[in-house]
C-alpha positions in Angstrom: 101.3 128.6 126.2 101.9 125.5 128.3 104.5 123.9 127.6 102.6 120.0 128.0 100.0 121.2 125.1 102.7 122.6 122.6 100.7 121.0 119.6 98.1 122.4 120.4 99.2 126.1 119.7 102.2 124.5 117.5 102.8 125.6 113.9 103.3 122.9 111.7 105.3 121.9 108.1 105.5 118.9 105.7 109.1 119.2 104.6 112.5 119.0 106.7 114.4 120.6 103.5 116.0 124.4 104.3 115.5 123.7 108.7 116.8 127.3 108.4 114.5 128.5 106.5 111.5 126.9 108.3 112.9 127.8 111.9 112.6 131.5 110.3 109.1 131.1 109.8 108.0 129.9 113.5 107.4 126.6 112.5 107.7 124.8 115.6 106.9 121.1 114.5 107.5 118.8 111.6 105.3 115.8 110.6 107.0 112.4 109.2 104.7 110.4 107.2 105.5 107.1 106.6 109.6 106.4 105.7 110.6 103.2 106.7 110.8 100.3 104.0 107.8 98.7 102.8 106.9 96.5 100.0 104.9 99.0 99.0 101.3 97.7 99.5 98.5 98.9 101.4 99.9 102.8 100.4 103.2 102.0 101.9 101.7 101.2 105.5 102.8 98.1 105.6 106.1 98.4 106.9 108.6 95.7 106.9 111.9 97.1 109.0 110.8 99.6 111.7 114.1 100.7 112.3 115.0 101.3 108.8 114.6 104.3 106.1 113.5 103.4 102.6 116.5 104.5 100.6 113.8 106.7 98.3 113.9 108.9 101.0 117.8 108.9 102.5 119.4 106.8 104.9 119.3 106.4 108.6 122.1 109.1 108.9 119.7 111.4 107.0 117.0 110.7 109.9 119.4 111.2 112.6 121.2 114.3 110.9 117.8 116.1 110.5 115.8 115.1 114.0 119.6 116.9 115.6 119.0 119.7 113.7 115.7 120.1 114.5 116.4 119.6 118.0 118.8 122.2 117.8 116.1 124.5 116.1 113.6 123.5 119.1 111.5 122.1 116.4 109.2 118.9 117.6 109.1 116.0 115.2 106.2 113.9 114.9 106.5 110.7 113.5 103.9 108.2 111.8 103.7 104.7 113.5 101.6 102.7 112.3 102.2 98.9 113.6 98.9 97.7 112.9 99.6 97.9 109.4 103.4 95.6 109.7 103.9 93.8 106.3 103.9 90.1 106.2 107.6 90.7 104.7 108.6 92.0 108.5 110.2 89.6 111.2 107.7 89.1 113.2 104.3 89.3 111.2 102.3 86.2 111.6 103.7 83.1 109.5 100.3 80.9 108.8 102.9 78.3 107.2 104.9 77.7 109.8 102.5 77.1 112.1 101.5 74.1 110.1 102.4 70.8 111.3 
């Protein structure tokens, strides 16, 4: 397998629950969907704190404590980013009022 095209051949699954567990299986990479806050509109893609974790889903140390163990595991994680879809709730999405004179 080269080592550049690891997706390619990868084994991937949905959940970082029992890292164990998956390892044990030959999973090789995890998938994140979408996790960071949001409003909750447009099927959470509009995100409003990229560096954030919606608390319905655990807290940054959660993030951090997993993609470690995963590491250690020498399982990939892949995450969503999807900045084209920032909510108008997030710093710097365009502010149409206060452009007005």
């Amino acid at each position: 397998m080269i080592d550049d095209l690891w997706y390619k051949n990868g084994v991937f699954y949905g959940l970082l629950r029992r890292l164990d567990y998956l390892h044990g299986l030959g999973v090789t990479a995890i998938w994140l969907m979408l996790f960071q806050p949001s409003p909750g509109r447009d099927d959470g893609y509009d995100i409003s704190d990229y560096y954030g974790v919606d608390p319905r889903h655990g807290t940054l140390g959660d993030f951090v404590e997993s993609t470690h163990g995963c590491q250690q595991r020498g399982i990939h994680v892949i995450i969503d980013l999807v900045v084209n879809h920032t909510s108008d709730a997030h710093p710097w999405a365009f502010n149409e009022v206060a452009l007005r004179p």
